[in-house]
C-alpha positions as CSV (number, residue, x, y, z in Angstrom):
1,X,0.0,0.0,0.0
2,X,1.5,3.0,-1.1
3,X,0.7,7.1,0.2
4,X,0.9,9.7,-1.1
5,X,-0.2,13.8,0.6
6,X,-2.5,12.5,3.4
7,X,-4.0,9.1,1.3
8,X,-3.6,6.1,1.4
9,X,-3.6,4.1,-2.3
10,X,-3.5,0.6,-2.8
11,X,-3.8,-0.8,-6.6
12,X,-5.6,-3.4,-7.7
13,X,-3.8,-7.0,-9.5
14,X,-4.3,-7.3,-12.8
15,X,-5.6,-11.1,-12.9
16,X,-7.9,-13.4,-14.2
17,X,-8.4,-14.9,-10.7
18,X,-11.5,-14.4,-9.0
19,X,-9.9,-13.5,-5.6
20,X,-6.8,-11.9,-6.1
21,X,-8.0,-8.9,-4.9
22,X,-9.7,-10.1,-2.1
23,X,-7.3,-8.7,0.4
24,X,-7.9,-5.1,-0.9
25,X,-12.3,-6.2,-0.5
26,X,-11.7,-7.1,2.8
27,X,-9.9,-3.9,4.0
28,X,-12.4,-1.9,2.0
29,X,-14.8,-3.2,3.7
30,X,-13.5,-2.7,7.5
31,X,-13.6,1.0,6.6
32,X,-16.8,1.4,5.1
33,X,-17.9,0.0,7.9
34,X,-16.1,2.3,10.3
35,X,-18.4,5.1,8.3
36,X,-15.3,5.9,6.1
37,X,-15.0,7.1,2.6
38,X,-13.3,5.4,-0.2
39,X,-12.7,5.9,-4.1
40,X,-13.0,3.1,-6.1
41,X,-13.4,2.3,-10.0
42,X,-16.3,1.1,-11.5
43,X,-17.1,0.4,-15.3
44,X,-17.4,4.1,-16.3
45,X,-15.6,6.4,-13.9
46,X,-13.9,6.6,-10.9
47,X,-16.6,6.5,-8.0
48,X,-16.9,8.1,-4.3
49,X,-18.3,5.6,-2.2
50,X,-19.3,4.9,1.4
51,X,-22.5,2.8,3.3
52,X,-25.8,4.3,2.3
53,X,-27.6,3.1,5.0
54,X,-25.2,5.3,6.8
55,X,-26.1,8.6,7.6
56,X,-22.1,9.5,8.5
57,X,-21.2,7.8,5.8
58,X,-23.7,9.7,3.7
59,X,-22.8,13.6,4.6
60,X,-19.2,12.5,4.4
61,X,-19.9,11.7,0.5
62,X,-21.1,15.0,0.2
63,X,-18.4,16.8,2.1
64,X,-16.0,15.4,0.1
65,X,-17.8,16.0,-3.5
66,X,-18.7,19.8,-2.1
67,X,-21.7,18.3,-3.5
68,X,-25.3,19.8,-3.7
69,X,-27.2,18.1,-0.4
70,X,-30.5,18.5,-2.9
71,X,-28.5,16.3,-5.6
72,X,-29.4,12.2,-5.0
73,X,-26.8,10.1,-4.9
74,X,-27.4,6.2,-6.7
75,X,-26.6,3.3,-4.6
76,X,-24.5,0.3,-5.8
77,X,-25.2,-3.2,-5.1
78,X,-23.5,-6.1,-6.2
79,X,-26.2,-8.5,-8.5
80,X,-29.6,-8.0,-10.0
81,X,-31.2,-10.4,-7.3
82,X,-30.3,-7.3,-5.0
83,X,-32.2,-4.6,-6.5
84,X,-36.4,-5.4,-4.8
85,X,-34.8,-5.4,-1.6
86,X,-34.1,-1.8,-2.1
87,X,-36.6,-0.3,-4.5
88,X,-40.0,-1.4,-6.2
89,X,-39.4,-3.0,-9.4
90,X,-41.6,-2.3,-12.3
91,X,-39.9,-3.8,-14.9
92,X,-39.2,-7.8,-15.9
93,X,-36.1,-9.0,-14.7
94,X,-34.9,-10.1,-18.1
95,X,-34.7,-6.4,-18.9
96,X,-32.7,-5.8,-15.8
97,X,-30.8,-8.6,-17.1
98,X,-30.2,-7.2,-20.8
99,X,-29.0,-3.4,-19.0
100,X,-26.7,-5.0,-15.7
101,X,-24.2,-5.4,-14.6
102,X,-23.2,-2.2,-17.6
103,X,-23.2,1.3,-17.6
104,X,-27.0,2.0,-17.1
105,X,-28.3,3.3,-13.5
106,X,-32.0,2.1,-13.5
107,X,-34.6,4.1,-11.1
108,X,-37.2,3.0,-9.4
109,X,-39.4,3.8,-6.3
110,X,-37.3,3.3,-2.9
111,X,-38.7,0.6,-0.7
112,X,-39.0,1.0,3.1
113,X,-35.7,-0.5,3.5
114,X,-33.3,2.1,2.2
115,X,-32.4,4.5,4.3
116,X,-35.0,7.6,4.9
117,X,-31.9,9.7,5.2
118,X,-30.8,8.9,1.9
119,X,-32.0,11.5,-0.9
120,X,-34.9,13.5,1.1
121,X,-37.2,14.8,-0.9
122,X,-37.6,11.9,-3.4
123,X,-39.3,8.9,-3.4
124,X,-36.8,7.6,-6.0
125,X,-33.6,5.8,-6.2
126,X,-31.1,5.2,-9.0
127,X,-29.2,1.9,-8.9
128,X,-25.8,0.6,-10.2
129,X,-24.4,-2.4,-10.9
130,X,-21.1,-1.3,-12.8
131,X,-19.2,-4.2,-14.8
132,X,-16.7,-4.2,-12.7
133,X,-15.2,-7.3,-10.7
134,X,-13.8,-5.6,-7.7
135,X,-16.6,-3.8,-7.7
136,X,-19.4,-6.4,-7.4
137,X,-17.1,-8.2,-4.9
138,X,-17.4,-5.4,-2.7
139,X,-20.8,-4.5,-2.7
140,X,-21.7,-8.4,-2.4
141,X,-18.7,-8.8,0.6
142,X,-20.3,-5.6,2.5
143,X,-23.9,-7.0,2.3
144,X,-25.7,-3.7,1.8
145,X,-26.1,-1.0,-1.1
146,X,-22.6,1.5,-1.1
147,X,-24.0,5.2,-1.9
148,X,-22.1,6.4,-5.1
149,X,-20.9,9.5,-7.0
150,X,-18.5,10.1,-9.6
151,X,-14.5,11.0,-8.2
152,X,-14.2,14.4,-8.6
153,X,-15.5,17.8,-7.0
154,X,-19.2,18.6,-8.5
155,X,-19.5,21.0,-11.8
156,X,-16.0,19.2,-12.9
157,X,-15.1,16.4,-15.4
158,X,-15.2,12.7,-14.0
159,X,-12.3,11.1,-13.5
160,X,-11.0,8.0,-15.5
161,X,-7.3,7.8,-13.8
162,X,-6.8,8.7,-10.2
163,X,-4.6,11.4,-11.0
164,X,-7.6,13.1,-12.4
165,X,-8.9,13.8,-8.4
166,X,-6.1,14.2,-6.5
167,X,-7.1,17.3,-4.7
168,X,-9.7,15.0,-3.2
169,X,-7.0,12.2,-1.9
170,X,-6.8,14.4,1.6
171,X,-10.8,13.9,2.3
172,X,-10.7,9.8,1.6
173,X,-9.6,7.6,3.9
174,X,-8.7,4.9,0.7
175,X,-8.1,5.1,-3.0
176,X,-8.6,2.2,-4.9
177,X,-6.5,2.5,-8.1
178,X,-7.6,-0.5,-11.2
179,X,-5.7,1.8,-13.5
180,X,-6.9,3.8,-16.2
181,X,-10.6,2.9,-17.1
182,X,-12.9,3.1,-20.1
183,X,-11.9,2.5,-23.8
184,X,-12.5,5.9,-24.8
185,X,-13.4,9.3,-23.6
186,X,-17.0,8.4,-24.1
187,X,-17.1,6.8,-20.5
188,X,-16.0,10.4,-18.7
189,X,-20.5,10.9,-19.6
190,X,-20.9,7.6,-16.9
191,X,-23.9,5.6,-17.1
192,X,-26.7,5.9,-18.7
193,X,-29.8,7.0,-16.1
194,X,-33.2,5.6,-16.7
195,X,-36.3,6.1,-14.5
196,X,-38.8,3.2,-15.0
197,X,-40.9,4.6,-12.2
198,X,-43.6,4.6,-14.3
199,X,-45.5,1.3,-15.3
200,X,-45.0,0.6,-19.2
201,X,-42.5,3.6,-19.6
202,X,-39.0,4.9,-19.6
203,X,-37.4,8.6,-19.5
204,X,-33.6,9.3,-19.7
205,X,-32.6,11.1,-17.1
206,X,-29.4,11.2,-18.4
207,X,-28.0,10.2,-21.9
208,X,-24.5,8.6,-20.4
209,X,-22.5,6.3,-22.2
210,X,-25.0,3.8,-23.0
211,X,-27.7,5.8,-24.4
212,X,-28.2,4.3,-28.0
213,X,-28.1,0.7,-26.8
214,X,-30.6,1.4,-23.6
215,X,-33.1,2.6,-25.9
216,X,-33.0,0.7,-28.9
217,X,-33.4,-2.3,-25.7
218,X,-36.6,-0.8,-24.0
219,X,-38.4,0.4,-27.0
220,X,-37.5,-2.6,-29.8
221,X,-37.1,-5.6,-27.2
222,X,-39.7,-4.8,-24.7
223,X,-42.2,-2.0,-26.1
224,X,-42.0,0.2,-23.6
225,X,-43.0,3.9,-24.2
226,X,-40.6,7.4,-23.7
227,X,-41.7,10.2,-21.4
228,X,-40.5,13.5,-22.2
């Protein structure tokens, strides 16, 4: 584990093996339990993460984003299986299926479970599951949804190296570093943000990187209707 000004970075192994890493989950973990914050990559851009059914946790994320409290923040989990625990799905789960684990954050209605501290003011949620196998292995290891944000100070570019937010290293307790991510500039627009909230339809919240394939998937494959 290396440092450098006042964090601490440790860089992921580039493997094929499924547990390689599992050292670096394991620490992770310890900490976002302690109510600490952590960056760590995800499929699109680097991410600011921390336990969203903590409310510590939660105005820490903030804090460290200088982040609009009246802007939501998605929650991450770690498989498909997880999302009805946390919000009210409206959709099949074969359309879940054909989205995640990818770019896309889906929105639904909260359920009673999440947090009533997360994202007052809305009875909505976003949800990731970012292609990403350090990623996954977290959220599944830590048992319960990660609130997440994109790695950089709010009104500025996202971040696809480290490097890009290192004025934010002294507010994190951890950065995760799996090296430069995306396979183009494209993925600096992260995910694609869909809110099926509404029974038979879709609106994009947010284009992303995703944007042609998510609709030509709802509208061609399963019919459903755009709202403005």
């Amino acid at each position: 584990m290396a440092s450098k000004m006042n964090a601490r970075i440790v860089k992921l192994a580039k493997s094929s093996l499924v547990h390689v890493n599992d050292h670096i989950v394991k620490a992770v973990v310890q900490l976002l339990t302690q109510s600490y914050v952590v960056a760590i990559p995800t499929d699109t851009v680097y991410g600011v993460a921390g336990l969203a059914q903590d409310n510590w946790a939660i105005r820490s994320i903030y804090n460290v984003k200088s982040r609009n409290p009246a802007k939501p923040l998605a929650i991450c989990v770690g498989d498909i299986t997880d999302i009805p625990r946390w919000a009210i799905v409206t959709v099949p789960k074969t359309l879940l299926e054909d989205l995640l684990p990818g770019p896309v954050t889906v929105v639904f209605e909260r359920s009673q479970n999440l947090n009533h501290n997360l994202n007052v003011g809305t009875n909505l949620v976003g949800i990731r599951i970012p292609d990403h196998p350090f990623t996954r292995r977290l959220c599944r290891a830590v048992g319960q949804p990660l609130a997440l944000t994109s790695a950089n100070i709010s009104d500025t570019r996202s971040s696809l190296a480290i490097d890009e937010f290192e004025e934010m290293w002294p507010r994190l307790r951890l950065v995760v570093d799996g090296g430069r991510l995306g396979e183009s500039e494209e993925s600096r627009n992260g995910s694609t943000v869909v809110d099926f909230s509404v029974v038979g339809h879709y609106r994009i919240i947010r284009s992303g990187s995703a944007y042609e394939n998510t609709v030509d998937i709802l509208t061609n494959k399963y019919n459903l209707k755009p709202l403005s």
